[in-house]
VEXTIVEX-669746 format. One record per residue: x, y, z of N, C-alpha, C, O in turn; residue in one letter. Coordinates in steps of 0.05 Angstrom, whole numbers, plus 5000, padded with zeros to 4 digits. Atoms other than C-alpha are relative to their C-alpha. Layout:
N
XYZXYZXYZXYZA ...
! end
This chain:
324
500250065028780620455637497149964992495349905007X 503649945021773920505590500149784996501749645008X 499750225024772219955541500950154972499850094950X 498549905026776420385488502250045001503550004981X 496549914993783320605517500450005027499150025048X 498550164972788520395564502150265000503750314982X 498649824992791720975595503549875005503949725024X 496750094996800020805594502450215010503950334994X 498149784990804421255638504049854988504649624993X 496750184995813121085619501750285002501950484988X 498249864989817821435656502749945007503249795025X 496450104995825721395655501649824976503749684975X 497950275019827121035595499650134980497650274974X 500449865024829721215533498649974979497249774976X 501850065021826621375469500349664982498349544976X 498850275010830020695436497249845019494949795012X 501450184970826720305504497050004998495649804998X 502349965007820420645493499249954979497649774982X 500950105022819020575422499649675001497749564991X 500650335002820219775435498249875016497349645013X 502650124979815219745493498549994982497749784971X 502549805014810420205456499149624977497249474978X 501050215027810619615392499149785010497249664999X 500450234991810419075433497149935017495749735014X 502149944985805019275481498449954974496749794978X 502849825027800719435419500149734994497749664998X 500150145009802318785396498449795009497249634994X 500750254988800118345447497650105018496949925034X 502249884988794018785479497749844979498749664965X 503050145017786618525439499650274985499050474998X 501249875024785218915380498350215013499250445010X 501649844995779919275410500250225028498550325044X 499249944960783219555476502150264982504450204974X 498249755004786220335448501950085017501150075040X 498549984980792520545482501150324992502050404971X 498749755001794421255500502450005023502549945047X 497249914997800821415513500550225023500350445014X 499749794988802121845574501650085018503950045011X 496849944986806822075627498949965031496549925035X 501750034975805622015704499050265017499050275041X 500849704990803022755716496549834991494649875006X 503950065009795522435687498749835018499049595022X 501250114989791122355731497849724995496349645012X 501750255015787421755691501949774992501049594978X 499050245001793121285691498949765003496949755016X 501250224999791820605685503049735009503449535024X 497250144993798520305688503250115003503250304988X 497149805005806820595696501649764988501549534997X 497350175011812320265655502650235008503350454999X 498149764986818120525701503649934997504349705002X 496850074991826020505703500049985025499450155042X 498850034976828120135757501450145022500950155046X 498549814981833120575784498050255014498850405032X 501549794985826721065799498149895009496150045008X 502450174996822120595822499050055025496750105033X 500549864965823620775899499150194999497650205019X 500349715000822221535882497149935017495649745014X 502749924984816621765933497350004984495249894989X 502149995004813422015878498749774978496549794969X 500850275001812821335849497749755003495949654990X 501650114986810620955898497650115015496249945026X 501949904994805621425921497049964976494649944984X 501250015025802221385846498349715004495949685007X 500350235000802020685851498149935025495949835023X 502350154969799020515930498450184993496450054988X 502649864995794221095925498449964970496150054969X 501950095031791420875846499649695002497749604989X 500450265008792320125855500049944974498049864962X 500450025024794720075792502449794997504449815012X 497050185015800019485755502250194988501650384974X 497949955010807019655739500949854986500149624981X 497650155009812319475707502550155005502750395001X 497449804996819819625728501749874978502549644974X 497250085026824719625666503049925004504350125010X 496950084990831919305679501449934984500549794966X 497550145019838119135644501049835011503149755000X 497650144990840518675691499949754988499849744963X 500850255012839517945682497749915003496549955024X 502450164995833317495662499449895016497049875016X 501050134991833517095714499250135033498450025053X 501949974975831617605766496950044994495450125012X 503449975007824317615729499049785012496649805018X 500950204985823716935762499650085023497849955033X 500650004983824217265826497550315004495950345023X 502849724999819117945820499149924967500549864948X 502149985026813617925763498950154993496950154978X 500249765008814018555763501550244989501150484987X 497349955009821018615732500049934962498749724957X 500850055023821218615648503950104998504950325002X 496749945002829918515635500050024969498649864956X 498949875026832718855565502449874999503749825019X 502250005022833718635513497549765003498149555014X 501750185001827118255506500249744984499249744961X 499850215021828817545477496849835000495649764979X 502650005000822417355493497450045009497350035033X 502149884987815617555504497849885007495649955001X 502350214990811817025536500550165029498550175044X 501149924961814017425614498250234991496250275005X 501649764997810918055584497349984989495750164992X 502050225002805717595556497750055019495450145020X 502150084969803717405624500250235017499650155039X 500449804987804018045654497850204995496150345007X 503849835002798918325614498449964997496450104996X 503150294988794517755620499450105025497850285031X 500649874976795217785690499450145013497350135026X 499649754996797218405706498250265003496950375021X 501649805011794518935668496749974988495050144991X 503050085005787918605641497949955022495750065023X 501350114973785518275705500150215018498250165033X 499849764980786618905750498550254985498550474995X 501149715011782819385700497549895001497049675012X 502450075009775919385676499649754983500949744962X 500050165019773818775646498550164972496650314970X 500549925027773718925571498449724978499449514971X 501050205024768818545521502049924975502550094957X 498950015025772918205470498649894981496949714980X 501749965032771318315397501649794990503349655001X 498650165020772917935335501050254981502850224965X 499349805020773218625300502950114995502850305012X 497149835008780218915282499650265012497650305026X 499649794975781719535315499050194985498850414997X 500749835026779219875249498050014989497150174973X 502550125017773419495233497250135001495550114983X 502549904991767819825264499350384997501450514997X 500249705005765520575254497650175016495650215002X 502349974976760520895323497350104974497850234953X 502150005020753720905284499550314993498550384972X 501049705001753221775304502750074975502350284962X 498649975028758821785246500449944982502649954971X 499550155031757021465187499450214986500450174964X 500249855009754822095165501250274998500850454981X 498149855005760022515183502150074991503950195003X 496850045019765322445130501050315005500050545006X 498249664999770622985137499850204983499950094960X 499749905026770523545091503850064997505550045015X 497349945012777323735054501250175016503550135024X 499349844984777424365093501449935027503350065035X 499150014972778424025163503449904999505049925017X 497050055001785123785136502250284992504350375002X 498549755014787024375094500550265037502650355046X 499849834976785224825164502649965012504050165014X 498050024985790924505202502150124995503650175014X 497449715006796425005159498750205010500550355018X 501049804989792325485184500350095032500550325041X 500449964958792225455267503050104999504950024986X 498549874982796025975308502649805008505049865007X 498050174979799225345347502049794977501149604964X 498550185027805625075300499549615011498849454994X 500550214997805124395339497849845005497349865029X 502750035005798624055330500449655009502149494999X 500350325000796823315362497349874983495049964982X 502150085015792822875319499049765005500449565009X 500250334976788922295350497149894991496550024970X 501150075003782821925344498949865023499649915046X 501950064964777521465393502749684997502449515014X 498050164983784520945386502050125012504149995014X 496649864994789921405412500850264972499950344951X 497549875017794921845383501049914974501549674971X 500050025030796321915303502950055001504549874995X 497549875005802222345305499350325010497250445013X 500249674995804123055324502250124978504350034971X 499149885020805623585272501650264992499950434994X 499349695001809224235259499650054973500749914957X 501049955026805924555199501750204992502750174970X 497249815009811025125193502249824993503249884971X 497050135016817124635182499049754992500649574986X 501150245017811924075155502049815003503849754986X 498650234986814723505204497949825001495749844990X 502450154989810923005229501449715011502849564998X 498250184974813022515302497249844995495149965000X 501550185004808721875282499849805037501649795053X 500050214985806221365336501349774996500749674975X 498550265010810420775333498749774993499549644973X 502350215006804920275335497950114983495650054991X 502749895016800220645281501450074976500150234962X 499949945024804820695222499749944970501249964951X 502150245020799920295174498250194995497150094975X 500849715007795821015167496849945012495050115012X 503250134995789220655191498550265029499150365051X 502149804978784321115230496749954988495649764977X 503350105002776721245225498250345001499750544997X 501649715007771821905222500050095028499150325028X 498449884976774122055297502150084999502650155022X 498549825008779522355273500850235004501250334981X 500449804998780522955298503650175016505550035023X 497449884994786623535321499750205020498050385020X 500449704973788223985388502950034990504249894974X 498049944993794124395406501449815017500449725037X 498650204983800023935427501150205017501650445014X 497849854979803724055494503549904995504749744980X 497050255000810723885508499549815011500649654996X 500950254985808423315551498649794984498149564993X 501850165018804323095482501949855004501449675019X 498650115020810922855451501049705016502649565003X 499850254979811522245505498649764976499449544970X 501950195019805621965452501749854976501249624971X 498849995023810721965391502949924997504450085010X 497250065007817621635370501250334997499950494983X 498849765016822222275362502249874996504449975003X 496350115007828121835340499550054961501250064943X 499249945030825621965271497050214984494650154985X 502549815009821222575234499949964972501849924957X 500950065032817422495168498750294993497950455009X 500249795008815723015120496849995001495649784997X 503649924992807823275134499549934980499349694979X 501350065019805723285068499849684997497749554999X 500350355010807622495051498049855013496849675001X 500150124981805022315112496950065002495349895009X 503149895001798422705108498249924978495849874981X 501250145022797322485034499749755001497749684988X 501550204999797221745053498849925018497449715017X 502350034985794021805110497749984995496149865009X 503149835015788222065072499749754979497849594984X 499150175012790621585013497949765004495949694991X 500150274985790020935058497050005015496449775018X 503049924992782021175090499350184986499350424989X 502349815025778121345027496849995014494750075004X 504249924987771121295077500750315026499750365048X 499449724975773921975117500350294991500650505003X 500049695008774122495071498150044963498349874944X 501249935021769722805012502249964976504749954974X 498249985027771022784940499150324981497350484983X 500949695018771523374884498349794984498449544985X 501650215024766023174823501149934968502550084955X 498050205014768522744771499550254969501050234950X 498849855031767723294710501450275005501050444988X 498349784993773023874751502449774996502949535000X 497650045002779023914729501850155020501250365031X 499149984980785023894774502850054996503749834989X 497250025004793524174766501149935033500550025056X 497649974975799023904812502050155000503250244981X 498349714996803124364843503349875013505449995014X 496750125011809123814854498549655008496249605013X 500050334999809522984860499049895023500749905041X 500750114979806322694909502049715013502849574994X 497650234992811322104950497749815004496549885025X 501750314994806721454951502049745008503949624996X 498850294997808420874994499949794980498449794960X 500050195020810220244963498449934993498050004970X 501950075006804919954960497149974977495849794967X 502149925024800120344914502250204982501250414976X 499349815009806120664877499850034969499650234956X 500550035033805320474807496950204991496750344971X 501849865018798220754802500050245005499150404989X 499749744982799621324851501850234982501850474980X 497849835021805221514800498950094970499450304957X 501749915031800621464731498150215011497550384994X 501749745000795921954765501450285004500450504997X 498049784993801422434787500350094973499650314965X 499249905031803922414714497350174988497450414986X 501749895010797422574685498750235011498250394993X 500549734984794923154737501750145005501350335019X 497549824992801523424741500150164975501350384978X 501349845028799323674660497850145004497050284985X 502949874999792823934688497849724989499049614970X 501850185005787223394675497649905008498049785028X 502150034987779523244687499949755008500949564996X 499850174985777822784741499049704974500149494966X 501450325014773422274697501649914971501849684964X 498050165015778222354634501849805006501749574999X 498150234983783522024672499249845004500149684988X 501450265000779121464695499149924972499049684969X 500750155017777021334636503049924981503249694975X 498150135004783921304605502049865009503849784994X 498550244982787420864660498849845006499549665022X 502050244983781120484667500449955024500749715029X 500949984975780820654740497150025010495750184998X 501849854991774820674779499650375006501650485015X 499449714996773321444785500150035026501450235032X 500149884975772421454855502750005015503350135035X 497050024995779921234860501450244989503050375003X 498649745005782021824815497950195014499050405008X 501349714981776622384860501849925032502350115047X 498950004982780422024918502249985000503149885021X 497249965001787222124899500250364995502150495004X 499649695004785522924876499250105032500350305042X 500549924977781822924949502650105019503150325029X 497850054988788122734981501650305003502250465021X 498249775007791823264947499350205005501050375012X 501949694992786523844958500450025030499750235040X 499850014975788123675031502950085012503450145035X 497049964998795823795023500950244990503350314989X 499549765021795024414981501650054977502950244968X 498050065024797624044926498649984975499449904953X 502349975035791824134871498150315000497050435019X 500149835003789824674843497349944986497049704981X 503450055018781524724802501650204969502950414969X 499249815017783224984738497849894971496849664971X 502250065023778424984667501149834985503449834978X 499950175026777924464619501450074971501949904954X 498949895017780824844570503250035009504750104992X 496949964987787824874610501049725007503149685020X 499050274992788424144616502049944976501449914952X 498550165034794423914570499649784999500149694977X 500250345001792723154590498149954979498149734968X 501649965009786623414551500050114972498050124958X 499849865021788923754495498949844975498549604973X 500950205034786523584418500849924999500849695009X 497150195007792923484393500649795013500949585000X 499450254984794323024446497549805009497949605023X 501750224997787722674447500049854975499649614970X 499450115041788722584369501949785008500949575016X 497650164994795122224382500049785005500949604991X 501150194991792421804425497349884993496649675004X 502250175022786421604385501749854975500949634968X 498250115028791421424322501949805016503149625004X 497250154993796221104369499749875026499849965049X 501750094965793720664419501749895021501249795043X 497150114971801220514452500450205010502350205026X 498549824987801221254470499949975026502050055037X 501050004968798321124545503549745015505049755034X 498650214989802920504548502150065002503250045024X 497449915004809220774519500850265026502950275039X 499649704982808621474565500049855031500949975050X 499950064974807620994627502649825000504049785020X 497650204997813020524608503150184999505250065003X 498649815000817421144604500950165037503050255046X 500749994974814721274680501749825012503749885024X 499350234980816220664709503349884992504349705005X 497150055009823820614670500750235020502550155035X 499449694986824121424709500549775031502749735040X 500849974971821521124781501049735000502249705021X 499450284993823220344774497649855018498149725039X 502350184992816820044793498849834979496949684985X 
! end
């Protein structure tokens, strides 16, 4: 193990089993300790989370004496054989003070000692990339590659893996809060990726790619605030930001220039260039002339100069549509 990522082999247990390690692990590891997800073919293991019933296998125990590495064997039976091996973790987990102390113990104390930060796992940015913000392209490219399944990862782990032909997307279970950083980056997945990723449930690419982008406005360029921009359908915004996420939809879904809009939702502009970014990344905005904007039209700027409830009334019409 580095001081950035903790190699994690799990073998024999189902996806359910796995997804609950995966959260839990993540939960109780130090902020600053990245975990990749992997299977026991990698030679850079660091630890195995194993089903019991395969624990004898040769090739197992060979993994294990010749790496010197911590386990864990997974069991259904009862809790109170964890009192007798400490190297037993019994399902369901009522509580997580043994797996606590196992990776106190265990897994921390048997690896590299790791400096612990105060920083969040997010907080920090390597100094050779403050200047390399993404351009639009490196997202837009990914409909493009030969290879339909694409893994997407960063210097914490695994993002998700994607199929851009049926625009899926198999999220990490512990990373679905969209948080990443200008390490960012995408290879061809194997089948052996998908070990990294929940497959008990697939999200639609686009949603998933727009708040990704969304949620890290320091990772990608903006268009300039006097191009105008059409949407080419609705963008799905988490809860969170859906109310404003929805007044900009409305208004660019008429065609509309970036800085008009800010100036009539009294947004910062860099919030509306980073909501058209988003979309230029999903191939959901289109550049079109100032003259083609209907958000822009006379008539309809007239209107709204004589009538200063039109902004309010047309959004309160929105939010009766969407219920936010």
């Amino acid at each position: 193990m580095n001081n950035q990522c903790i190699n994690i082999a799990i073998s024999g247990l189902g996806l359910t089993t796995s997804d609950e390690l995966k959260i839990r692990l993540r939960r109780i590891l130090p902020n600053n300790i990245g975990i990749n997800w992997t299977n026991i073919s990698d030679q850079n293991i660091n630890c195995i989370l194993i089903n019991e019933h395969f624990f004898e296998h040769d090739n197992i125990q060979n993994i294990i004496q010749n790496k010197k590495i911590p386990y864990l064997k997974i069991s259904k039976h009862s809790e109170q054989a964890e009192c007798i091996d400490e190297n037993l973790l019994c399902l369901p987990i009522n509580d997580e003070l043994t797996l606590k102390d196992w990776v106190n113990f265990k897994l921390l104390n048997q690896t590299t000692p790791i400096e612990q930060k105060t920083e969040t796992l997010y907080d920090t940015v390597p100094p050779e990339q403050t200047l390399a913000i993404k351009e639009i392209a490196f997202f837009r490219d990914i409909y493009q590659q030969e290879i339909r399944k694409i893994l997407i990862n960063d210097q914490f782990g695994t993002l998700a893996i994607i199929d851009h032909h049926a625009h899926l997307a198999w999220l990490e279970p512990t990373r679905e809060t969209y948080k990443t950083d200008l390490s960012i980056e995408y290879v061809a997945a194997t089948t052996t990726d998908f070990i990294k990723v929940s497959r008990k449930q697939h999200h639609n690419l686009e949603n998933w790619l727009f708040n990704l982008i969304w949620q890290n406005p320091n990772i990608i360029t903006v268009p300039s605030p006097n191009e105008a921009y059409r949407l080419n359908f609705w963008p799905q915004p988490n809860m969170a930001d859906k109310k404003i996420l929805l007044q900009l939809s409305a208004c660019f879904i008429l065609g509309a220039e970036i800085q008009h809009v800010a100036s009539k939702l009294n947004i910062p502009i860099h919030t509306v260039q980073h909501f058209i970014a988003a979309n230029l990344a999903i191939h959901n905005a289109e550049l079109i002339s100032i003259k083609d904007c209907q958000f822009n039209q006379p008539s309809l700027a007239e209107n709204q100069t004589e009538n200063p409830g039109f902004l309010k009334s047309f959004f309160g019409k929105l939010k009766t549509r969407f219920k936010f």
